[in-house]
N, C-alpha and C positions, 0 to 999 in steps of 0.2 A: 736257566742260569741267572744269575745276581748279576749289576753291574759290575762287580769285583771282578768274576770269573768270564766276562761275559771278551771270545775271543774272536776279533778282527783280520783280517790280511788286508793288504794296501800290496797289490802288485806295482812297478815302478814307483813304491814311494821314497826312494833317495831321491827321485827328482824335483822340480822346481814347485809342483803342486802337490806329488805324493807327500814331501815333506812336509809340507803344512799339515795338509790333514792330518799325518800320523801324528805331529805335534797336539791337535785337538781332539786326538783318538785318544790318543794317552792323556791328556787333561780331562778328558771323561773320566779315565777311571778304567779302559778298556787293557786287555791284555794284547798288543799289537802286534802283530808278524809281519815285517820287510820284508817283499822280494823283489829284488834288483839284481842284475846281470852288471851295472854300472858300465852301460852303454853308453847313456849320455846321464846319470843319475851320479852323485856325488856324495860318499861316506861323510864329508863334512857339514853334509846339509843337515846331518841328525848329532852332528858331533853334542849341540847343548841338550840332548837327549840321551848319552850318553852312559849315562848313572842311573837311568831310570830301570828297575827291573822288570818293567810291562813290558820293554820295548825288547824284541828279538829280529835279526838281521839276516835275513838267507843270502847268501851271493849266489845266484844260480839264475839261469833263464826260465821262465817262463813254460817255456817248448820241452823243458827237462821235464814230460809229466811225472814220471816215477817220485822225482824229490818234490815235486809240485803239490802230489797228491797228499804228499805225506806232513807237508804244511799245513793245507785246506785243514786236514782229520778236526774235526771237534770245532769249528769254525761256524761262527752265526752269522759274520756278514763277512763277504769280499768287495772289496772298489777297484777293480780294476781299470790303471794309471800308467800300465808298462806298455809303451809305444817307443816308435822312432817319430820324431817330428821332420822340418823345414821342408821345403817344396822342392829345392833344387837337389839336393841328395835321392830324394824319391824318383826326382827323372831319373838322374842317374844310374839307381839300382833299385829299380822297380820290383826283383825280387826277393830283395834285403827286405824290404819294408812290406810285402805282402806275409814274408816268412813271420817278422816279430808283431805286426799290428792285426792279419788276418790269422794266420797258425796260431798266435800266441794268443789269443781272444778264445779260440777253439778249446787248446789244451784250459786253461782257465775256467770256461764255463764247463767241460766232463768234468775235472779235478772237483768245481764248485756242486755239479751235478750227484757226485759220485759220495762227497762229506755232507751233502743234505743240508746244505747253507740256507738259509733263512732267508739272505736279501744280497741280491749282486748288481753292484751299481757301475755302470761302463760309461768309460770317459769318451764320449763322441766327438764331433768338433762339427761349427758353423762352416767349416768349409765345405761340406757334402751340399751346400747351397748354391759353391761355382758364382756367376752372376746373377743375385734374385731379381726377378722381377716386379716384389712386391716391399712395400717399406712400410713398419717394421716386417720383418720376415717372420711369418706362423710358420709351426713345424709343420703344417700342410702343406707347405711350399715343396715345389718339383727339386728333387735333388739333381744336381748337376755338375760332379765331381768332375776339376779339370785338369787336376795333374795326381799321380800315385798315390801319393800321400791320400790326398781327399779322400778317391774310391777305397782305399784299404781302412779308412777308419770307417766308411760307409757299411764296408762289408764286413766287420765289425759288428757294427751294428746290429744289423740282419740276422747275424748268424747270433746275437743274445737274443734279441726278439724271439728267434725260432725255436732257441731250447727253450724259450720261456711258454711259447705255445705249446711245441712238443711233448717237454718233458715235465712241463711246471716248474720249472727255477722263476724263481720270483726276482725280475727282471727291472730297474728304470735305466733310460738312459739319456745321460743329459749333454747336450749339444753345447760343450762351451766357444763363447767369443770370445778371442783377443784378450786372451788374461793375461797380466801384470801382476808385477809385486817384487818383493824382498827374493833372492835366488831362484831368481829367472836363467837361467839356460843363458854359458857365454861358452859353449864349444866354439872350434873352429868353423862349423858352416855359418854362412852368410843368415840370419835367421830375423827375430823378433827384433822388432824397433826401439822399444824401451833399452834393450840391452848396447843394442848399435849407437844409438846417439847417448848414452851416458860412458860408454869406452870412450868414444869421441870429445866429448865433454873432458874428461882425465887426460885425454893425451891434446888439448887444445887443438882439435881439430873440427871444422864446420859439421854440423849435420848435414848428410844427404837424404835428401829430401826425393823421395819418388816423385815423378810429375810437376804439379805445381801445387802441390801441398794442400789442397782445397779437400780432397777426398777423404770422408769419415771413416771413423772404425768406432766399434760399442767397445772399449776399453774396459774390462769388467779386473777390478781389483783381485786378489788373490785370496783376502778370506773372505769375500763375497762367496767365494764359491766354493770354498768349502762348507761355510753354510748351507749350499745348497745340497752337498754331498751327502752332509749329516741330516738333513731333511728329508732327502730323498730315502735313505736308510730307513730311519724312524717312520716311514710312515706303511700303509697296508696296499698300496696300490702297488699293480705290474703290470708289464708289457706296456709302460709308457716313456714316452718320449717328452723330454722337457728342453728347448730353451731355457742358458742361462747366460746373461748377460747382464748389462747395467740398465738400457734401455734408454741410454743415451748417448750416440754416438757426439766424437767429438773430432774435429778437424784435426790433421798433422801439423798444419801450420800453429795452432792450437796449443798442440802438445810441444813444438819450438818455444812459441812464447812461457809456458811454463815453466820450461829447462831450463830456459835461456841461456842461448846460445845463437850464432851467428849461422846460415845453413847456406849450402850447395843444391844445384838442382840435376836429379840423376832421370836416363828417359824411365817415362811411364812405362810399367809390365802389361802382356799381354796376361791374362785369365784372373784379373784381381779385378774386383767390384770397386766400384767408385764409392759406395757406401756397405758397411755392414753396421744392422739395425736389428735388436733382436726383439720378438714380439714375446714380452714376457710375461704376458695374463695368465696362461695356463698355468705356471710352475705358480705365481703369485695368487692363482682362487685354490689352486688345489693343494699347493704346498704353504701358503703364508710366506713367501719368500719374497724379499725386499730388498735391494742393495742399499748400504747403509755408505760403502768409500766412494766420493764426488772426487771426479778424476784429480780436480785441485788438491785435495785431499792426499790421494794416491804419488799425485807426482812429486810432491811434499816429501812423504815416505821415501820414493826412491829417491831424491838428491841425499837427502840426509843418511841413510848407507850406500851410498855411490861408491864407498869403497870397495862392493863387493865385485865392482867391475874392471877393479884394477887386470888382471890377467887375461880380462878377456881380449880378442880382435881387434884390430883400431883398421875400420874400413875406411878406404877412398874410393873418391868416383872409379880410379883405375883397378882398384883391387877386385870390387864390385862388380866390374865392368866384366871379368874375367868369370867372377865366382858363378856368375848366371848367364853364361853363354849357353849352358842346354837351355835353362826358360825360353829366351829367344829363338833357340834352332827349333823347338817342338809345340811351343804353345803359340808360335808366330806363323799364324799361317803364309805372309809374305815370304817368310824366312823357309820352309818346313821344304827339304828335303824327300819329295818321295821316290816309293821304294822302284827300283826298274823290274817291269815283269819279265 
């Protein structure tokens, strides 16, 4: 195929990363396929794509192989993007989120199997790491998923790795950190912290603050990683696994000062690392992959369309306090309920 003709799918791309990319899918020059169930993914995330005739929009799930399949047809790369996120919903309904992130992963790679796709790139996530042991963390590092969510993007995973051994679908899959940006995810569950403290911010309320604000995270900007998406496409390798992050973690207290804003202090969680640090040599010898946005940079960008977070949640210590009562009852061993034989 030409670049003109040359046809893409982005499962979950109404959401806060699929959007992006499809944005620099279509600035390729690609012919792009949506598929969204708009679960937690937003038709207005593509609305200034609108007009563009590359771009085509399926509403349907993932698990629907039949219409799935018939997406895929003629298709040279898939990125599959379509998940359910936050930790405390996955307590919740731990078989909501095996059905869309482990099922939906499944239907995806047959459907990708089946149109003889070229190159399928699966969105992992740094949480399959649980508390690492080692700083920065290599993808050789022991996975250690500690709540639903984790394990279902883990096994994820797995199950691309395996059609890619199995069947030969040519497979990467990249472990993202702590990504930020422009239409980040402002549902109702208690979620991502950029979004938390910039409602908070709009409705002059303190940030709350986990802990005592000392503990990092590798904040990895949002077309950081789409870079890496369109890297990881482009190039000839499979069945690997890449770290993608900034490789610079930066403190909360940190990212207060940036915002600036006045903050509260909410208790520490149990199953969350004190530090996430990604070790990004491999993707960066193998792929040339570099992050170019310096969180100053990044938090720059989100004050300046803070608008987008007008509608979203505006949490308090009390609201919070509620929203994550499963974390506590099941990741708290002091707290943890067992079962009577």
């Amino acid at each position: 195929m030409s670049e003109s003709t040359r046809k893409v799918v982005v499962t979950g791309g109404a959401g806060f990363i699929g959007s992006s990319l499809t944005e620099a899918l279509v600035a390729e020059g690609a012919e792009v396929h949506v598929i969204d169930n708009l679960a937690t993914g937003r038709l207005e995330n593509l609305a200034h794509l609108s007009s563009e005739s590359r771009l085509a929009v399926h509403e349907l799930d993932v698990n629907d192989l039949d219409r799935t399949r018939a997406v895929f047809r003629g298709a040279r790369e898939v990125y599959h993007l379509a998940a359910l996120a936050d930790i405390v919903p996955s307590i919740e309904r731990p078989l909501e989120y095996t059905r869309a992130n482990v099922d939906g992963t499944l239907h995806a790679l047959e459907a990708a199997r089946e149109a003889g796709v070229k190159r399928f790139v699966y969105t992992a996530s740094s949480s399959c790491y649980g508390i690492p042991e080692a700083f920065p963390t290599p993808e050789s590092a022991e996975m250690r998923p500690q709540y639903p969510y984790a394990l279902s993007k883990m096994l994820g995973e797995q199950a691309a790795l395996h059609w890619c051994s199995v069947y030969g679908l040519p497979v990467v899959s990249l472990r993202l950190f702590n990504v930020y940006g422009p239409r980040a995810r402002t549902t109702g569950s208690y979620g991502a912290m950029f979004g938390v403290f910039l409602a908070q911010k709009l409705a002059g309320k303190p940030f709350t603050v986990v802990g005592d604000g000392s503990q990092t995270r590798d904040f990895t900007y949002v077309t950081d990683v789409v870079d890496a998406f369109l890297r990881a496409a482009k190039s000839s390798l499979s069945g690997v696994v890449f770290n993608v992050g900034s490789g610079k973690p930066t403190s909360v207290n940190r990212i207060v000062e940036l915002l600036d804003g006045p903050a509260v202090h909410i208790p520490k969680r149990p199953g969350e690392p004190d530090c996430t640090h990604a070790d990004t040599s491999r993707i960066r010898d193998a792929l040339g992959f570099q992050p170019r946005v310096s969180i100053e940079q990044g938090a720059r960008s989100m004050l300046d369309q803070i608008g987008h977070f007008e509608r979203a949640p505006v949490w308090t210590p009390e609201s919070i306090s509620v929203a994550t009562e499963a974390w506590f009852q099941h990741l708290d061993p002091s707290r943890r309920v067992e079962a009577t034989p």
